[in-house]
Structures are given as structure tokens and as C-alpha cells.
N, CA, C and O atoms as a MOPAC input file, in Angstrom:
PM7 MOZYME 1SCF
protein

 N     -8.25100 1    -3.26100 1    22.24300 1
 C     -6.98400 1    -2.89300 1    21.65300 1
 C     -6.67900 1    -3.82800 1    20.48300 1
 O     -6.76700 1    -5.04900 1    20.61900 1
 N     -6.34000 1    -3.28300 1    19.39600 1
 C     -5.93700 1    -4.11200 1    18.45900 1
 C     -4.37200 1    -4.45900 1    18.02600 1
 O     -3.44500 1    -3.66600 1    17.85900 1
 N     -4.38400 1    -6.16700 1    17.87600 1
 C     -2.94900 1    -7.03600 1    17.72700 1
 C     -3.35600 1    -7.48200 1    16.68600 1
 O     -4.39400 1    -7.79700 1    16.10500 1
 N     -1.86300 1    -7.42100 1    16.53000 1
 C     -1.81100 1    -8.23300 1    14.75400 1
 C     -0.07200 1    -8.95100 1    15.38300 1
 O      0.84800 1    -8.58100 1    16.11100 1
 N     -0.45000 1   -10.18700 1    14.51200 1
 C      1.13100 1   -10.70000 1    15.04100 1
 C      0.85400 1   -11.28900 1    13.62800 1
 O     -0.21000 1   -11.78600 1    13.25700 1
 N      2.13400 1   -11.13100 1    12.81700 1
 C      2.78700 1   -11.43400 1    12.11200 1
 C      3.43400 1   -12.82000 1    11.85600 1
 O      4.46300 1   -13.02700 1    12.49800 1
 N      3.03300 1   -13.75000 1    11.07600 1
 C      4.16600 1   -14.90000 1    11.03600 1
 C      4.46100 1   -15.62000 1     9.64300 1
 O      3.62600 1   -15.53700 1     8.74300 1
 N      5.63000 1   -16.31600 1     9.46900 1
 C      5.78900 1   -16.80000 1     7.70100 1
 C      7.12700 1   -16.27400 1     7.11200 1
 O      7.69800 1   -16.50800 1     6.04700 1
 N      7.39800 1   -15.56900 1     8.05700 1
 C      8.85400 1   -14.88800 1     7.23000 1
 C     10.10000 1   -15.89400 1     7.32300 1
 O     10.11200 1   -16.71600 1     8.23900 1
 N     11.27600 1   -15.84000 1     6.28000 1
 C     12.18600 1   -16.64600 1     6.78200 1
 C     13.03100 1   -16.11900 1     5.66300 1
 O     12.95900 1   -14.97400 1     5.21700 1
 N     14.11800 1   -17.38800 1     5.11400 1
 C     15.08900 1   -16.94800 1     4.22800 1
 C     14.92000 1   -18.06400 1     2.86200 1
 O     15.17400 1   -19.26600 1     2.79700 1
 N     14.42400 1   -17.18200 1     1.91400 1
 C     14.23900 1   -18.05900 1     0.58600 1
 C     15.76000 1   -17.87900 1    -0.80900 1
 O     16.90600 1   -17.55600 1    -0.49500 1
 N     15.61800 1   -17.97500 1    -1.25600 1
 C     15.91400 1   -18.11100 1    -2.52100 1
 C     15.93700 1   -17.30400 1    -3.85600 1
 O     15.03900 1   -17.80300 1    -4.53400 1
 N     16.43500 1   -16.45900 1    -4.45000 1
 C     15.65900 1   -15.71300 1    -5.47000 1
 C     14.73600 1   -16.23300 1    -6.32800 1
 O     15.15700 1   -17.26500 1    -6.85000 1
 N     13.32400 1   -15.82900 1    -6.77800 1
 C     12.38500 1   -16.71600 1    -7.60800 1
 C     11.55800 1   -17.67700 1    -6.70000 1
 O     10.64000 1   -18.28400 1    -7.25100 1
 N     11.78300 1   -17.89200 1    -5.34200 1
 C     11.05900 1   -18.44700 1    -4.98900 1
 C      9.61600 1   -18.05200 1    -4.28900 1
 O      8.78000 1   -17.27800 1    -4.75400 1
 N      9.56100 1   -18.59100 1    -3.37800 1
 C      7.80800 1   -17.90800 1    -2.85100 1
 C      8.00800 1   -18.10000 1    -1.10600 1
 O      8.88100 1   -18.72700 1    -0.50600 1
 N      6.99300 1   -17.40400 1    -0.63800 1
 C      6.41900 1   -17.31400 1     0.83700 1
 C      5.20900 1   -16.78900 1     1.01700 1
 O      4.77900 1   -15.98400 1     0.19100 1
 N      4.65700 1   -17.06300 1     1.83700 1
 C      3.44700 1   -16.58400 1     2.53400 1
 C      3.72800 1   -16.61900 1     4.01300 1
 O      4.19700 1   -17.43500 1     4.80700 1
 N      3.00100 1   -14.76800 1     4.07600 1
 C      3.32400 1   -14.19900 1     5.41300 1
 C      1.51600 1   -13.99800 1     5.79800 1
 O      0.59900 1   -13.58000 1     5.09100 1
 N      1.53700 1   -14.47600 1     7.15100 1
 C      0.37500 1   -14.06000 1     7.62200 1
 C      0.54800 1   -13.04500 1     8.95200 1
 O      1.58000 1   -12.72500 1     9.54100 1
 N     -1.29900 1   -12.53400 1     9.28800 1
 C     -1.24100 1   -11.89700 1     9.98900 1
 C     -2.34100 1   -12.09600 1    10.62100 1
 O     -3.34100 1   -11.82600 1     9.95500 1
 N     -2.55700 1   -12.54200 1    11.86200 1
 C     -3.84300 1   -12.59000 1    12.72100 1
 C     -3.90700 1   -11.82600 1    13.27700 1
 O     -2.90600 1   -11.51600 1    13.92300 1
 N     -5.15100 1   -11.00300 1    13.39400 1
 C     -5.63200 1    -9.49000 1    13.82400 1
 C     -6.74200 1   -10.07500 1    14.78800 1
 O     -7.44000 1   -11.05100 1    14.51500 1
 N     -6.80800 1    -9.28200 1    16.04600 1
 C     -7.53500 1    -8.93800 1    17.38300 1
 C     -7.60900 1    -8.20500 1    17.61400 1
 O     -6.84500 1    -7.25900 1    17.42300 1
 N     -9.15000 1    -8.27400 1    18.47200 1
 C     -8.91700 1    -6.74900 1    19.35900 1
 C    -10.28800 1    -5.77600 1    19.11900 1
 O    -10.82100 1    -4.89300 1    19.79100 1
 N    -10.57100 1    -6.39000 1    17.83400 1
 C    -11.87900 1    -5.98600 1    17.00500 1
 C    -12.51800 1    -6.25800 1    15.94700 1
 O    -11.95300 1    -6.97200 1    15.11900 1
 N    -14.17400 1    -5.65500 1    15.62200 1
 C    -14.61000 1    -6.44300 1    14.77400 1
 C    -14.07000 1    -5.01000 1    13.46900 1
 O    -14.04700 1    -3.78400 1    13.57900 1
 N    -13.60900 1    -6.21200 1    12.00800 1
 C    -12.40900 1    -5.54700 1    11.27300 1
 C    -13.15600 1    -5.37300 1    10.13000 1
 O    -12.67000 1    -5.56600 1     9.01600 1
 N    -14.53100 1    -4.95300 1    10.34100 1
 C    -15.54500 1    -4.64000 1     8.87200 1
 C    -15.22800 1    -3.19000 1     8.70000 1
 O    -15.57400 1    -2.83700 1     7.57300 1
 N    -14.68200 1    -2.18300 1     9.41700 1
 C    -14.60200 1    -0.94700 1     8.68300 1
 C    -12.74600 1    -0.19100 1     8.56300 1
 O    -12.23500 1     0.92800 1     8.51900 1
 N    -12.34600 1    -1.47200 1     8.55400 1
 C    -10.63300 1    -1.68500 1     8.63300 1
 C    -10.23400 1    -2.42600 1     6.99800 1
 O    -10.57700 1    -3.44600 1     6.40000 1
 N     -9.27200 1    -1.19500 1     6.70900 1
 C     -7.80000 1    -1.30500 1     5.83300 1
 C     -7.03900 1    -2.43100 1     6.93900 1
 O     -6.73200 1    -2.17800 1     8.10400 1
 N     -6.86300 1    -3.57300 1     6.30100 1
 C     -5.11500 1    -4.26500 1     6.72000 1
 C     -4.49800 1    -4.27100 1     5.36500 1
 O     -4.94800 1    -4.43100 1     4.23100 1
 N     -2.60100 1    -3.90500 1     6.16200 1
 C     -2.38700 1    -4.11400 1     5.21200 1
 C     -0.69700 1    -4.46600 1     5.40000 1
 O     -0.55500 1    -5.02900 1     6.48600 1
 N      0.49700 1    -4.32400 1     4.74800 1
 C      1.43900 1    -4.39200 1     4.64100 1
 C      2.38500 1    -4.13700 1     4.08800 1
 O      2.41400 1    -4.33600 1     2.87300 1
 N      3.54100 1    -3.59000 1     4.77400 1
 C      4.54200 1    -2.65000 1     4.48600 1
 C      6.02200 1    -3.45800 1     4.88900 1
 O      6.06300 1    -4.57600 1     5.40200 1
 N      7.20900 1    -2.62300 1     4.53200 1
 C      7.97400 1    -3.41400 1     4.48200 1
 C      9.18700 1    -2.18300 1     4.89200 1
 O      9.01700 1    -0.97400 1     4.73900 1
 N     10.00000 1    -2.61400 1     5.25400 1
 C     11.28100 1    -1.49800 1     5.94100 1
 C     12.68300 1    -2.86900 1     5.35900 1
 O     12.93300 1    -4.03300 1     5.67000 1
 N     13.30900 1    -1.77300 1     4.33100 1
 C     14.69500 1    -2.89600 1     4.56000 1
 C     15.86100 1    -1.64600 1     5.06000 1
 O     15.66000 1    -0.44500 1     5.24500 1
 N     17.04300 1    -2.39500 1     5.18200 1
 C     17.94500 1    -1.73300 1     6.17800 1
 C     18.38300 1    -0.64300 1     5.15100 1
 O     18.61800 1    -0.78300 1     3.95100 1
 N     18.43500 1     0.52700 1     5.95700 1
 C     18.38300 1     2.24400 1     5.70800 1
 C     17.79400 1     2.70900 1     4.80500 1
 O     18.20600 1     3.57700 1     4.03600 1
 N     16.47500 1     2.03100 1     4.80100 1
 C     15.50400 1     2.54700 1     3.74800 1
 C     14.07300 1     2.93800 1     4.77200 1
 O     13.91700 1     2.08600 1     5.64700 1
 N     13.27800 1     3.80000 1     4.79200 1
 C     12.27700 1     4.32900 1     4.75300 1
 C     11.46000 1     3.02000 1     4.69100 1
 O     11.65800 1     2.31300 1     3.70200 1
 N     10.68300 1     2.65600 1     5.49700 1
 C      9.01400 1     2.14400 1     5.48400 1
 C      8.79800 1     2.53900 1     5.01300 1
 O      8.73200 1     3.76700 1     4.96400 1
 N      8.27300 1     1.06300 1     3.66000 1
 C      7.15000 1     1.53100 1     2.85200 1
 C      6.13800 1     0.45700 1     2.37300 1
 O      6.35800 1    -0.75100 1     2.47000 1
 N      4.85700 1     1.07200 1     1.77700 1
 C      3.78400 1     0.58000 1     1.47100 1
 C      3.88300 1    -0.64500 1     0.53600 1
 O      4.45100 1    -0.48700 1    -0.54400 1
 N      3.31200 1    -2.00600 1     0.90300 1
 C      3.59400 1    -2.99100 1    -0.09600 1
 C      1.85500 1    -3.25300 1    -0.52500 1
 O      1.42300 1    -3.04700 1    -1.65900 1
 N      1.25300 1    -3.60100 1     0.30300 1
 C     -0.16700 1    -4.20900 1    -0.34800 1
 C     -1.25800 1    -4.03600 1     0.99700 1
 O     -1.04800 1    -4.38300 1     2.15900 1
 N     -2.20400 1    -3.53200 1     0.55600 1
 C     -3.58400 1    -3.16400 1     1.47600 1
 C     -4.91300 1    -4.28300 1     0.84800 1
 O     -4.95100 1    -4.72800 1    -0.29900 1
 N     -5.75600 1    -4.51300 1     1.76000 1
 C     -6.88300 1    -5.11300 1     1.75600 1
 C     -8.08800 1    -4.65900 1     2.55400 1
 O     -7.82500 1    -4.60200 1     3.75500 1
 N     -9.42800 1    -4.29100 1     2.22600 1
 C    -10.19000 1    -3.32600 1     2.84400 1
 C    -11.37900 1    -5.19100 1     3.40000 1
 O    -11.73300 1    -6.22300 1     2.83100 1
 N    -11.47300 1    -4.76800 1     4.32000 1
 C    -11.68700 1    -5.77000 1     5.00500 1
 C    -13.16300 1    -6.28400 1     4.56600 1
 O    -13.50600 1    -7.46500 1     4.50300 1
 N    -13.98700 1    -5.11900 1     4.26700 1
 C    -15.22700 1    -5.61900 1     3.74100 1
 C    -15.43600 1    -5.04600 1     2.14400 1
 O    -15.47100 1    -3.90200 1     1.69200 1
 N    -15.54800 1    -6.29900 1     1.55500 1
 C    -15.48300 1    -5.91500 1     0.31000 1
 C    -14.32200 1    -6.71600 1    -0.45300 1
 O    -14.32900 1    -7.24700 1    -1.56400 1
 N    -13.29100 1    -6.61700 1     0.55600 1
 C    -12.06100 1    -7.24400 1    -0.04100 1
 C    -10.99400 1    -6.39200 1    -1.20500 1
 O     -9.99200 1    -6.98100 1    -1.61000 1
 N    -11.25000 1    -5.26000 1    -1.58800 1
 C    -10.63200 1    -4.55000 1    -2.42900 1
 C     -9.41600 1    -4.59900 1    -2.56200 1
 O     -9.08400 1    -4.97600 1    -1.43800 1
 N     -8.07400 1    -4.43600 1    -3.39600 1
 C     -6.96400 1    -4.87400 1    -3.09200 1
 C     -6.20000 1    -3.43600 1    -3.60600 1
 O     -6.62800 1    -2.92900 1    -4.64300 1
 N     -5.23100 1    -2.87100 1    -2.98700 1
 C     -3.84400 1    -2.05400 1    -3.65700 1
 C     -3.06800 1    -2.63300 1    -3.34800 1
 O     -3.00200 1    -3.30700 1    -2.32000 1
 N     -1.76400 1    -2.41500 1    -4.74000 1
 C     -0.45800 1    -2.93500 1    -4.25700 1
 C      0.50600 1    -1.58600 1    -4.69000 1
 O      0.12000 1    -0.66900 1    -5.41500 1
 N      1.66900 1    -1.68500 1    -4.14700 1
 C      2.82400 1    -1.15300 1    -4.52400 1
 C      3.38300 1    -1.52100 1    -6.40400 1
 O      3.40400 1    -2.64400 1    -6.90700 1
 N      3.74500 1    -0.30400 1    -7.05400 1
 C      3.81500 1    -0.89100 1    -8.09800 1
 C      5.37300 1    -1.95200 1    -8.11500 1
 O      5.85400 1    -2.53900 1    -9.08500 1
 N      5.74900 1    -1.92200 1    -7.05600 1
 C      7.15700 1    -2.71800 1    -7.47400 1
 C      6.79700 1    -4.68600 1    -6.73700 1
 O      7.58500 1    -5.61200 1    -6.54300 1
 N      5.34900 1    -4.58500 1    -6.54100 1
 C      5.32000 1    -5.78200 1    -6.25700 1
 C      3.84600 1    -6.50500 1    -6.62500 1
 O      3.25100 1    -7.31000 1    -5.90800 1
 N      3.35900 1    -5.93000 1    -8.12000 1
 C      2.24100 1    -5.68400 1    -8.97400 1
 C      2.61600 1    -6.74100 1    -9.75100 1
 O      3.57600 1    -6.65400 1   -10.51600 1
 N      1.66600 1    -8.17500 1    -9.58400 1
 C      1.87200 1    -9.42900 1   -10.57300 1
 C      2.42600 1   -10.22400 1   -10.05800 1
 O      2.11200 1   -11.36300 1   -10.40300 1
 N      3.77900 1   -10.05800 1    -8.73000 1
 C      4.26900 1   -10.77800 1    -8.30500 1
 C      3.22100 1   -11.61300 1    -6.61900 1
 O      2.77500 1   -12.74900 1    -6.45800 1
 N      3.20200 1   -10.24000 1    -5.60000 1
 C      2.27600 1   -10.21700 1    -4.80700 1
 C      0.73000 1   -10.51100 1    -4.36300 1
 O      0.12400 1    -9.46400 1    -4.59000 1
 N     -0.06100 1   -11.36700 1    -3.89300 1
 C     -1.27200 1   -11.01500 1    -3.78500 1
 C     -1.40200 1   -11.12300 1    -2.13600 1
 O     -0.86200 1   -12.04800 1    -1.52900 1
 N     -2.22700 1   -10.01300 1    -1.42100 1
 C     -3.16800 1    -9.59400 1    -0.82400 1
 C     -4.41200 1   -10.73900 1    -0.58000 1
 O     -5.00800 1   -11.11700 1    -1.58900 1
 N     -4.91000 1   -11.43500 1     1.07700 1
 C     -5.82700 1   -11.62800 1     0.69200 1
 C     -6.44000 1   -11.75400 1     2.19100 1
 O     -5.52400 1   -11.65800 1     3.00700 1
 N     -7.74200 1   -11.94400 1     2.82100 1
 C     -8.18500 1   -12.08200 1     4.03300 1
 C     -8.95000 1   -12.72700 1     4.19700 1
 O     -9.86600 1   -12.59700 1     3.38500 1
 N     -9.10200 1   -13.56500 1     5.02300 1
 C     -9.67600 1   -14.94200 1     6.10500 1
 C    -10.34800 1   -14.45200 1     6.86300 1
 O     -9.87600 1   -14.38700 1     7.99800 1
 N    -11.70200 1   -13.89200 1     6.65300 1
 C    -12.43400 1   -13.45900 1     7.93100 1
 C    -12.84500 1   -14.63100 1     9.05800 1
 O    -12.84800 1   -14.40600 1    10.26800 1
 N    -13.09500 1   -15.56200 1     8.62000 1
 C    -13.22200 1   -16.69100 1     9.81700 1
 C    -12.02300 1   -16.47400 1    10.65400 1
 O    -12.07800 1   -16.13100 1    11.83500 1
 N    -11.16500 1   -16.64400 1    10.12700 1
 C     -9.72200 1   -16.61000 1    10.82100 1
 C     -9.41000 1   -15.35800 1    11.37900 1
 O     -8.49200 1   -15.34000 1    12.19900 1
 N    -10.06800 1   -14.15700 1    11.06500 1
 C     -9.59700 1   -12.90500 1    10.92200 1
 C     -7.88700 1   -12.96600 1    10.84800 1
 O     -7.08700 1   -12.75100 1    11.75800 1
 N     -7.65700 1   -13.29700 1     9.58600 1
 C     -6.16800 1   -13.65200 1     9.33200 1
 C     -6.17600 1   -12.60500 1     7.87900 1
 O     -7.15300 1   -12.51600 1     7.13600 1
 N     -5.05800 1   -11.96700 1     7.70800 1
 C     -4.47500 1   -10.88900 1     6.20700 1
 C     -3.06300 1   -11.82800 1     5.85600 1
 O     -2.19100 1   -12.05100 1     6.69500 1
 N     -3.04000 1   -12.23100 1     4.70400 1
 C     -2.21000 1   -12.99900 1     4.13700 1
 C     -1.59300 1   -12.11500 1     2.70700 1
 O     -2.14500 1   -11.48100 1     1.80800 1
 N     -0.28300 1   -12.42300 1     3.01000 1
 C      0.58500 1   -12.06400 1     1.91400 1
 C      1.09100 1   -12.76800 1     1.18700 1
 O      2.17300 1   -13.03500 1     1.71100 1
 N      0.96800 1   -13.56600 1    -0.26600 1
 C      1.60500 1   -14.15700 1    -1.00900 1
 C      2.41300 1   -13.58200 1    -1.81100 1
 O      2.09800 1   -12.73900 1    -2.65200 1
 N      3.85800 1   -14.14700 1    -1.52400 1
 C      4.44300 1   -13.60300 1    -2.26100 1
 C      5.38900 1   -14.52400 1    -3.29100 1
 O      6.23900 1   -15.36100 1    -2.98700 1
 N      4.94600 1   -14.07800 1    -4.61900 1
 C      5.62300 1   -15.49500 1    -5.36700 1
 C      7.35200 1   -14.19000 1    -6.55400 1
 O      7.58100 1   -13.02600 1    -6.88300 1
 N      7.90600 1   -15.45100 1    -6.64500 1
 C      9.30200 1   -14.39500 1    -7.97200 1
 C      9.90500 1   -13.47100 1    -7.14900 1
 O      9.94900 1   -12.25300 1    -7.31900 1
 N     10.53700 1   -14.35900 1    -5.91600 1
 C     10.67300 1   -12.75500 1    -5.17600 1
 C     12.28200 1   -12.68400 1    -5.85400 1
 O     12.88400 1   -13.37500 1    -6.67700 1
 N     12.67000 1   -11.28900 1    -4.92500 1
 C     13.87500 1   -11.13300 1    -5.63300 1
 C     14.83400 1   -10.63800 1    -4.85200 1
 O     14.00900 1   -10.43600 1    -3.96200 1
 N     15.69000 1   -10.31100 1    -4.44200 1
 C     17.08300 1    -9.74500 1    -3.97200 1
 C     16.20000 1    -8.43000 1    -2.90800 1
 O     16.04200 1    -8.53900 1    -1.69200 1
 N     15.77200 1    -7.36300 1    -3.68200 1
 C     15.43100 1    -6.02300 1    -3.13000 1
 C     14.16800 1    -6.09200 1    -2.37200 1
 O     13.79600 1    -5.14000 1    -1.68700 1
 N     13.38500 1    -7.36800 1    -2.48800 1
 C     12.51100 1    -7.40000 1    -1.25000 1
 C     12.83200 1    -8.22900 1    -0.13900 1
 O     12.03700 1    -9.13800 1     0.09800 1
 N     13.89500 1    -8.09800 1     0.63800 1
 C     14.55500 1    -8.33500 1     1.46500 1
 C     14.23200 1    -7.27600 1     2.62600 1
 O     15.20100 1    -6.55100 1     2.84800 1
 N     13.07100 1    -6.99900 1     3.44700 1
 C     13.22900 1    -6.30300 1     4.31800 1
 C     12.22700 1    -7.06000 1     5.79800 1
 O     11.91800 1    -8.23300 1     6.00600 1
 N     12.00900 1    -6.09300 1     6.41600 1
 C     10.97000 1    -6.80300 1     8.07500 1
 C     10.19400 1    -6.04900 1     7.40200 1
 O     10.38900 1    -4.87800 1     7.07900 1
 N      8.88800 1    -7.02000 1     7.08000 1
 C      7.66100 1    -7.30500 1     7.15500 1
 C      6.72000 1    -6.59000 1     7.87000 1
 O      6.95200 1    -6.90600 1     9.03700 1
 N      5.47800 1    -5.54600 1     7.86000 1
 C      4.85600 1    -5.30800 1     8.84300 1
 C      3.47400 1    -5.29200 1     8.46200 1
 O      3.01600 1    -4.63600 1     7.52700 1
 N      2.72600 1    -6.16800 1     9.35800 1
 C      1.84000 1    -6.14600 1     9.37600 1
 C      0.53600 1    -4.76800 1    10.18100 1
 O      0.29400 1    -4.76200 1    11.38800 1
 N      0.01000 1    -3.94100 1     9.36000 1
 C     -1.00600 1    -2.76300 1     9.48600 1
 C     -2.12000 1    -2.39200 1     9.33400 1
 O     -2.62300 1    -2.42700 1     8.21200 1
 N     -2.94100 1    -1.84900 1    10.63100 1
 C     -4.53700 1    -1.80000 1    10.50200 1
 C     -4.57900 1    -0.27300 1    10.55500 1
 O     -3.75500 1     0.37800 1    11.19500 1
 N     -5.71700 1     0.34300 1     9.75300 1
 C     -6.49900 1     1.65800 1     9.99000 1
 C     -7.92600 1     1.26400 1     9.46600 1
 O     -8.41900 1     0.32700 1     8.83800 1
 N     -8.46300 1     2.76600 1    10.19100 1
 C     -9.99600 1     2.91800 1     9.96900 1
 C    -10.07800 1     2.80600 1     8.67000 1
 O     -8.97400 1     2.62700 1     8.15700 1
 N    -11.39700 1     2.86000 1     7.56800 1
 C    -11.29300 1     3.41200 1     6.70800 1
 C    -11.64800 1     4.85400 1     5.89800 1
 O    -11.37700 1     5.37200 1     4.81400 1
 N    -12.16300 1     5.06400 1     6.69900 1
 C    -11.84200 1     6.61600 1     6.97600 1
 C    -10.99900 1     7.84100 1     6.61800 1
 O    -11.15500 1     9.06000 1     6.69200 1
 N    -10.05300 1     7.01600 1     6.20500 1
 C     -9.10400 1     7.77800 1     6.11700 1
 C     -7.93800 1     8.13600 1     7.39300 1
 O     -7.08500 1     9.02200 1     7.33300 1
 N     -8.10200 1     7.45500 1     8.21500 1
 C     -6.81200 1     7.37800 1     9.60200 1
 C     -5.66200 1     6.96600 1     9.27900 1
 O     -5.57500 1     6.33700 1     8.22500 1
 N     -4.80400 1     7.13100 1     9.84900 1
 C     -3.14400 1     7.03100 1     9.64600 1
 C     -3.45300 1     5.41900 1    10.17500 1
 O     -4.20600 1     4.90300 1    11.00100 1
 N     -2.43900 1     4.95200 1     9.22100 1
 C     -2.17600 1     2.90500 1    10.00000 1
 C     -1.53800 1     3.28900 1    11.07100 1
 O     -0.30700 1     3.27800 1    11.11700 1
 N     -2.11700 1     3.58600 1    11.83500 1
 C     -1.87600 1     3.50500 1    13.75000 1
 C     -1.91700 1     2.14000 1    14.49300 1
 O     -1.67700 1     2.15000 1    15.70000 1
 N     -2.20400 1     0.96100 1    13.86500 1
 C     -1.69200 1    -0.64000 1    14.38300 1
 C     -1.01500 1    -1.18000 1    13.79900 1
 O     -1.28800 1    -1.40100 1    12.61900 1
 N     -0.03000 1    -1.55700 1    14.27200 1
 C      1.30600 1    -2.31100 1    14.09400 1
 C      1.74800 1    -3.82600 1    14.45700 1
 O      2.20400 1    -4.12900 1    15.55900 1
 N      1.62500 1    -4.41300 1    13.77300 1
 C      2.57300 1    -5.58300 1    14.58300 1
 C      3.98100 1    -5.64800 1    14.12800 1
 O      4.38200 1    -5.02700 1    13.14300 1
 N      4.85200 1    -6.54200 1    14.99100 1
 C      6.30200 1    -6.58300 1    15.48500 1
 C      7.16100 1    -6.93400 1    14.23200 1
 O      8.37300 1    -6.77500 1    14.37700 1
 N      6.89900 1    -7.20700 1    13.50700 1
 C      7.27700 1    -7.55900 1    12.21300 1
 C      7.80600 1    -9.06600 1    11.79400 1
 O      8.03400 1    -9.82100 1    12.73900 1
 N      7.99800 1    -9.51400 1    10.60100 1
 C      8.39000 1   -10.74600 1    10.33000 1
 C     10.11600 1   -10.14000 1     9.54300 1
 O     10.29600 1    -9.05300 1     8.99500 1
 N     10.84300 1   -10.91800 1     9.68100 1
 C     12.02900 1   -10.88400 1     8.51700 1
 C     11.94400 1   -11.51800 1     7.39400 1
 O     11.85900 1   -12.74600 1     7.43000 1
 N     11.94800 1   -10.89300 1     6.26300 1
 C     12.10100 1   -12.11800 1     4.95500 1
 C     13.43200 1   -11.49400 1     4.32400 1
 O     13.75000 1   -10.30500 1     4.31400 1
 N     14.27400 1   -12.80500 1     3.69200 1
 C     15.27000 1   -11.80700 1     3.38700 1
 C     15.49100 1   -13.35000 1     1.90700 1
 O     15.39900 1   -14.56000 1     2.10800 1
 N     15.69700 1   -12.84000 1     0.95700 1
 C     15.68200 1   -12.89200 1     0.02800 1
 C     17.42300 1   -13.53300 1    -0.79800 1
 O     17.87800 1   -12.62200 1    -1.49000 1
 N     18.22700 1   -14.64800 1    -0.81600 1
 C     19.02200 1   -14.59600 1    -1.37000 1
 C     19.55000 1   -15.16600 1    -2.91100 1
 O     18.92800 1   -15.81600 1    -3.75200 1
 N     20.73100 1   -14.72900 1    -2.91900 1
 C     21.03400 1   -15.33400 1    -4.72800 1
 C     21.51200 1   -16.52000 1    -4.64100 1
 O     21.79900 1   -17.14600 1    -5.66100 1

């Protein structure tokens, strides 16, 4: 079964930075998308930044393109989110997400982190 637990979130600053990680179990993650999404309050989950586990390939969301990087620790089997210039509107819980690559729905979840962002 695959876990991902989430950790790194907290309460910054506008312009400032964090790094959110994610340690993944459960399996070996060579034909696995991780990645991460973000839910703020009465908004729709949505897609922030993916990493294809072999290979390392990166997508981001365009609203967090230059600011964000994507990156993975296979020793660690750890998915890391840097996030630098943040701002007011990325203020939401954090989620850390695995799929096949294949093309499968992100069907693994972890519990999420909070980052919340102030002025």
C-alpha cells in the first residue's frame, strides 16, 4: 500500500520561502508520477507541480512557474517542494500525490500539510 506523509508546511510571510516534503512508501516508485496539489478554502483542488520519478521530468502549474521547483530524493524516496516569492493566494493544504504513469488517476494521497501565506 502506498503512504506519502507530508511535512514543512507552516505560516510564512509574503516573499518568503518553504520547503514541503513528502516521503513515499509502500513501493518501488520507478514507474510513478509524484506530485502536488493544493486546495485553499472554497476553492477546488488543484494541480501545483508533478515529478516523474524516473527520469525526473518536471510540470508545473502556470501560476507557480519560476517561483516553484519540484524535485526527488530517491535514496530517501522523498518529493520535495520548493517554494520561494510566495504570496497571499498560495495559501492553501498542501497535498502530497502518487499515480502510475500510465496514465491513472492520482489515486494516493497523503493528509496534507497547511501553508498559509501572510502580509
Amino acid at each position: 500500500q502506498v503512504q506519502l506523509v507530508e511535512s514543512g508546511g507552516g505560516l510564512v510571510q509574503a516573499g518568503g520561502s518553504l520547503r514541503l516534503s513528502c516521503e513515499a512508501s509502500g513501493r518501488t516508485f520507478s514507474a510513478y508520477d509524484l506530485g502536488w496539489f493544493r486546495q485553499a478554502p472554497g476553492k477546488e483542488r488543484e494541480f501545483v507541480a508533478r515529478v516523474r520519478w524516473s527520469g525526473g521530468s518536471t510540470d508545473y502549474a502556470d501560476s507557480v512557474k519560476g517561483r516553484f521547483t519540484i524535485s526527488r530524493d530517491s535514496a530517501k524516496n522523498t518529493v520535495y517542494l520548493q517554494m520561494n516569492s510566495l504570496k497571499l493566494e498560495d495559501t492553501a493544504v498542501y497535498y502530497c500525490a502518487a499515480r502510475l504513469i500510465t496514465g491513472t488517476p492520482w489515486n494516493y494521497w497523503g493528509q496534507g500539510t497547511q501553508v498559509t501565506v501572510s502580509s
